[in-house]
C-alpha positions in Angstrom: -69.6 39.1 156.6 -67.9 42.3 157.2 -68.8 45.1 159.6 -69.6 48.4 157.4 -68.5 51.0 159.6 -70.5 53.7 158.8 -71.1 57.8 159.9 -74.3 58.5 160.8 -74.7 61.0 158.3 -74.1 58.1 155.4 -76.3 55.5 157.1 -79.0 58.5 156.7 -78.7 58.6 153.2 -78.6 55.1 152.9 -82.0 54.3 154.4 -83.1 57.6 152.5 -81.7 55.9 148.9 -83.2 52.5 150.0 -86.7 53.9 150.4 -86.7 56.0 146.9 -85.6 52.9 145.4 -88.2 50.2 147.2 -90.7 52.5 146.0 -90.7 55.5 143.7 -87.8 53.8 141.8 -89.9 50.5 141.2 -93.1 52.0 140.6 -91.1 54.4 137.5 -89.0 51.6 136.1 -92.3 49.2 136.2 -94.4 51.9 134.3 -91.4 52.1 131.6 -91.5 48.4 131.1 -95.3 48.4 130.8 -95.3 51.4 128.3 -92.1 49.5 126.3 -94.2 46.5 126.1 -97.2 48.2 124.6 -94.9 49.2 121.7 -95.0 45.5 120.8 -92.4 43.4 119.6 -90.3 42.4 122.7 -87.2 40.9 120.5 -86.4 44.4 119.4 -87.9 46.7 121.3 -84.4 48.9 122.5 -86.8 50.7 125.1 -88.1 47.4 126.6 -84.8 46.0 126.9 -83.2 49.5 128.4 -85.9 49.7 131.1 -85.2 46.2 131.5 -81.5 46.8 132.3 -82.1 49.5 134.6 -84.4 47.3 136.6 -81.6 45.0 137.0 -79.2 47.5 138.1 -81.8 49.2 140.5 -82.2 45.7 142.1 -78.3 45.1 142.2 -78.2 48.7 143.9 -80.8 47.6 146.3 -79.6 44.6 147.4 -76.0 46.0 148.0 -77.7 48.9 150.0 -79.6 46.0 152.1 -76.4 44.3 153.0 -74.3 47.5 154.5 -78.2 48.3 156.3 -77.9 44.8 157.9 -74.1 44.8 158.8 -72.9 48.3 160.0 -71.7 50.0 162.9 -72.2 54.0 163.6 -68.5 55.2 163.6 -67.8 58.6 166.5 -65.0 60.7 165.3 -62.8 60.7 168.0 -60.8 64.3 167.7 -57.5 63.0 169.0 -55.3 64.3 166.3 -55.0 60.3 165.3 -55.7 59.2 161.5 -58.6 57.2 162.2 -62.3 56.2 161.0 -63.7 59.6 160.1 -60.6 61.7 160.2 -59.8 64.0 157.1 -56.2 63.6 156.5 -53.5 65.5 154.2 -50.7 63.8 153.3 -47.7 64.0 150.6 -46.0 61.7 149.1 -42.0 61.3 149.5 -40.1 63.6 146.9 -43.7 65.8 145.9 -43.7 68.8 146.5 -46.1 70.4 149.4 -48.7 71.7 147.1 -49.1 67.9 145.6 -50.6 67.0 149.0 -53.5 65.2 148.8 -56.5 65.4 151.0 -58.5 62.4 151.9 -61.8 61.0 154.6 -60.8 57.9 155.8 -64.1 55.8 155.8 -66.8 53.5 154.0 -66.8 54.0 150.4 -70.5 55.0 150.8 -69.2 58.2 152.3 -69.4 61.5 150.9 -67.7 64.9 151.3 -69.3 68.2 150.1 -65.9 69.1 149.0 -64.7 67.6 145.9 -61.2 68.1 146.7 -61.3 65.5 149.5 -61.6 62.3 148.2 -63.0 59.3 150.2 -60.4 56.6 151.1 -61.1 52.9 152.9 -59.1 52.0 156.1 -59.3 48.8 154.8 -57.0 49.7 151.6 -53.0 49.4 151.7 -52.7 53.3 152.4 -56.0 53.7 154.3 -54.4 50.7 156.9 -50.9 52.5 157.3 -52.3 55.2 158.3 -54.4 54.4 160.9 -53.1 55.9 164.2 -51.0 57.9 162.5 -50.1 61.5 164.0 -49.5 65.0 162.0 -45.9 64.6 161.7 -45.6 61.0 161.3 -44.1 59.2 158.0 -45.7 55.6 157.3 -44.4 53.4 154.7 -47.0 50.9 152.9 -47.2 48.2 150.3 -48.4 49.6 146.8 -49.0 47.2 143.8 -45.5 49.0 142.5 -43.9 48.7 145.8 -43.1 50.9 148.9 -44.5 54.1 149.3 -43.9 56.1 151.9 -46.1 59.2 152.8 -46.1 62.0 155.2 -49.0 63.0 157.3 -49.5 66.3 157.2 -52.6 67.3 159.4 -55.0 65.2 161.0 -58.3 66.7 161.3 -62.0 65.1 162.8 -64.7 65.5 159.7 -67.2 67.9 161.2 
């Protein structure tokens, strides 16, 4: 089973999402289910049956919660101006122009930013892996679905 390397501020909200769900989430999708079932028929009873399929994704979300909570590692950003778990990094693509650079957290793909225009990218994908180590200044070259891609790394930069 994989290590989910995690920041500490996502592992918060993690335990925080797994307690709303273990209990205020089951108690208000159990009370739809018992006030769908008093409507009578089951067979055809669309509210029964909703209730009944947001149950089954709560659970699923639950469960997948439970497996990062008992498999993760709290990830330090380390500001050495290296692309690594944590960083925020800006690249560009070869032949874009520089206001086509893209901005992205390298990290668990429970992390959030509270800036939309960074988006949240795994070390473990194709690009996420190349760049690993990587310095401001530093081209890397990685295996895409279409084939090579190279990228320039633009700034490095620890999440704060």
């Amino acid at each position: 089973m994989p290590t989910h390397r995690l920041s500490r501020v996502a592992l918060e909200r993690l335990q925080a999402e797994h307690l709303d769900l273990t209990t205020r989430g089951r108690i208000e999708v159990a009370a739809r289910i018992g006030r769908a079932r008093e409507m009578g028929d089951l067979k055809e009873n669309g509210d029964y049956h909703a209730a009944k399929d947001e149950q089954g994704h709560m659970e699923g979300r639950i469960r997948q919660i439970e497996a990062i909570l008992e498999n993760h590692e709290i990830v330090e950003v380390i500001d050495d101006g290296k692309v690594d778990h944590g960083s925020i990094v800006t690249i560009l693509y070869e032949g874009d122009a520089p206001s086509q650079s893209e901005k992205y957290l390298i990290g668990h793909m429970e992390e959030q930013t509270n800036d939309p225009s960074i988006s949240v990218m795994s070390a473990t994908s194709p690009l996420g892996a190349a760049l690993l180590g990587a310095k401001a200044g530093a081209t890397v070259t990685y295996q895409a679905p279409n084939g090579s891609l190279t990228v320039s790394v633009v700034r490095v930069e620890a999440r704060s």
